[in-house]
Structure formats: structure tokens, C-alpha cells
Steps between C-alpha positions, in 0.01 A plus 500: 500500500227745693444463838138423531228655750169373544253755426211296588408541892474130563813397341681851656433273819555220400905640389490711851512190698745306257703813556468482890597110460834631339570750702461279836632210347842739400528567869486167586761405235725785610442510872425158617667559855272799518212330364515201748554746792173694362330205512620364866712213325889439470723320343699225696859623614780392253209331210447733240189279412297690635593853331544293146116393559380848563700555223371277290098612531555861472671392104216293494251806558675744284544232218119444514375846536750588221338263298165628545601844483710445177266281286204700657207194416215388668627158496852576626294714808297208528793253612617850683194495670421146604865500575482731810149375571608187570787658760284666667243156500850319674538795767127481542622097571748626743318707697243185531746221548812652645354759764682780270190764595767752540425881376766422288336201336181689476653835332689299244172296446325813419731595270509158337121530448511839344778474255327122404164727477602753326664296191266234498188794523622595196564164283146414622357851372415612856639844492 
């Protein structure tokens, strides 16, 4: 089996950010303690909860991003897409409801949008 590359523009983008899903979502998987501290969160003293739930997204992220960037089809970067549109739609949520306007909140929203954007720009025929 080949490992494929995109060699249209829109769909090189489209991979890029399933790529930059995996590759985030691996640090999160393998680094939860330093994830949480990177994101000014920690895990309660003596319940490893906490690190098992951190754990438990980042193989979430690299599972789905694999996905995508395995099967490489519109459809698959479609639920991709709408995916990490609709996490950044709950941190939008968050910043509304729970007074979360932190930079913090706002970088990882911007980085929610353009990973959503940049798969779902290309399922859509955008780019």
C-alpha cells in the first residue's frame, strides 16, 4: 500500500490540517500532564481521571485525522470537517455562556476555525 499525497491544492489543505489534528492530538495523547498545564488546567491530586480524559481526546483526534488522512475522501473530510467545526461552535458557546474569553480560548478558537475551514473549503470546492 502507497502512501498517498494530495496533489490537488485544495485537498493538499484539506490533509495539512488533518495532519496538524494528528500531530496535536499525539501530544495530547502522549503528554496530557503537559497538555493540561499548556492549557492552564490540571488534573485533581491522586484521580487519574483527569489525565485518562486528556487522554482519551487526543486518541480521539489522531483516530479521526488518521481516518481522513488514510481514506483521503471528500466525505470522510466532510465528517473531519464538521467535526472540528462544531468544537470550535461549543468553545464559541463557552466563551458566551461560561465567561471563558481567555486568550487561550480565543487562540484555540482560531485554530478550531481554520483547520474546520480549511477541510470543509475543500469538500465544498472552495479552494
Amino acid at each position: 500500500m502507497e502512501f498517498y499525497f494530495p496533489t490537488e491544492p485544495g485537498e493538499q489543505l484539506a490533509f495539512l490540517s488533518a495532519v496538524a489534528t494528528a500531530v496535536i492530538g499525539c501530544f495530547i495523547l502522549f503528554a496530557p500532564g503537559l497538555t493540561l498545564k499548556a492549557l492552564g488546567l490540571s488534573a485533581a491530586e491522586g484521580r487519574p481521571e483527569g489525565l485518562g480524559a486528556a487522554r482519551s481526546i487526543g486518541g480521539l483526534m489522531v483516530g479521526f485525522s488518521g481516518t481522513a488522512l488514510l481514506l483521503a475522501q471528500p466525505t470522510v473530510y466532510l465528517a473531519f470537517g464538521a467535526a472540528v467545526a462544531l468544537s470550535a461552535f461549543a468553545r464559541i458557546l463557552s466563551i458566551m455562556s461560561d465567561h471563558g474569553g481567555t486568550w487561550r480560548n480565543l487562540l484555540l478558537l482560531v485554530v478550531q476555525v481554520l483547520i474546520a475551514s480549511l477541510s470543509l473549503a475543500y469538500v465544498f470546492g472552495l479552494t
